[in-house]
C-alpha positions in Angstrom: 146.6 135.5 132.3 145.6 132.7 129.7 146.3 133.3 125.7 142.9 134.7 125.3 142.9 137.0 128.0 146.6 138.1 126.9 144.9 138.5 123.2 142.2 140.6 124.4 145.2 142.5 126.3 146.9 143.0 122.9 144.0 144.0 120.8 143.0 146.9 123.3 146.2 147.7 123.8 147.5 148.2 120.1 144.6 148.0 117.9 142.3 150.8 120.1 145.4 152.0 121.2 144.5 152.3 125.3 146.6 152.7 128.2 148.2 149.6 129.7 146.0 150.1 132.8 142.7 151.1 131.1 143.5 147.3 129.0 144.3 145.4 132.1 141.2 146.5 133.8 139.3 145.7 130.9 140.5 142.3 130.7 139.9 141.5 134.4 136.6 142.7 134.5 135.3 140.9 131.4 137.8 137.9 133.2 135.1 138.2 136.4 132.3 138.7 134.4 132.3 135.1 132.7 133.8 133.8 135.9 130.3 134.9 137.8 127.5 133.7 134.9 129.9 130.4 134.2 129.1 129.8 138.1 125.6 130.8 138.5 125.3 128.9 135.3 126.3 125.8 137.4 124.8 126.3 140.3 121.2 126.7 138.5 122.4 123.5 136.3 122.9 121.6 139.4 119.5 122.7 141.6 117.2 122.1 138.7 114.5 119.2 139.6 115.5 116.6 137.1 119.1 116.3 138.0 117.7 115.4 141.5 115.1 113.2 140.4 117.8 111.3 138.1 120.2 111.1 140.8 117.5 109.3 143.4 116.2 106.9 140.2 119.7 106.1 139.6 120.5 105.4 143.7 117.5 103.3 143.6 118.6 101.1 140.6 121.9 100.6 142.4 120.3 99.6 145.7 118.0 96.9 143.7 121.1 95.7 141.8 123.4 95.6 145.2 120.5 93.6 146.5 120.3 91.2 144.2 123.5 90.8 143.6 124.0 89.7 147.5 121.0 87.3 146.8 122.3 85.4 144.5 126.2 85.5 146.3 124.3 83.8 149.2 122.3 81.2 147.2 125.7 80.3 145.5 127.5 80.1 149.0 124.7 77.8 150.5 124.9 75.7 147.1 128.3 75.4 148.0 128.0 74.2 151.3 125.1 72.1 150.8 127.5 70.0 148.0 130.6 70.0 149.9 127.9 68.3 152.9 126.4 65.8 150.4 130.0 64.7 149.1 131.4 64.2 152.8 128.7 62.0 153.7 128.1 59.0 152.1 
């Protein structure tokens, strides 16, 4: 039980003065309760459209960046090469 469930125990128990059992059904189900709209709350969070659609702009900026990124790693490699060639020959 965390401190707010144990509070909730505690405030049925001795303030509204109900059995121990009544209080620790009580606590569970409202425990359950949140636990099931905290998920469907997620899952609905995570289906909607525009967290999809932001997800698949974002993988296509990364592909263009990954892309150019390499581009530019091989014109510096062959810019490399091609003055390490022009220095050994004379």
């Amino acid at each position: 039980m965390s401190t707010l469930n144990i509070k909730l125990y505690e405030i049925l128990r001795n303030d509204l003065q109900l059995p121990e059992i009544k209080a620790i059904e009580f606590v569970k189900s409202v425990e359950e309760v949140i636990e099931t709209e905290v998920e469907q709350k997620l899952r609905q969070v995570a289906t909607q459209p525009f967290v999809k659609d932001e997800i698949h702009r974002l993988e296509i900026q990364m592909y263009k960046a990954l892309f150019w990124t390499s581009l530019v790693q091989i014109l510096a490699i062959l810019g490399g090469i091609l003055a390490i060639v022009k220095l050994i020959k004379p």
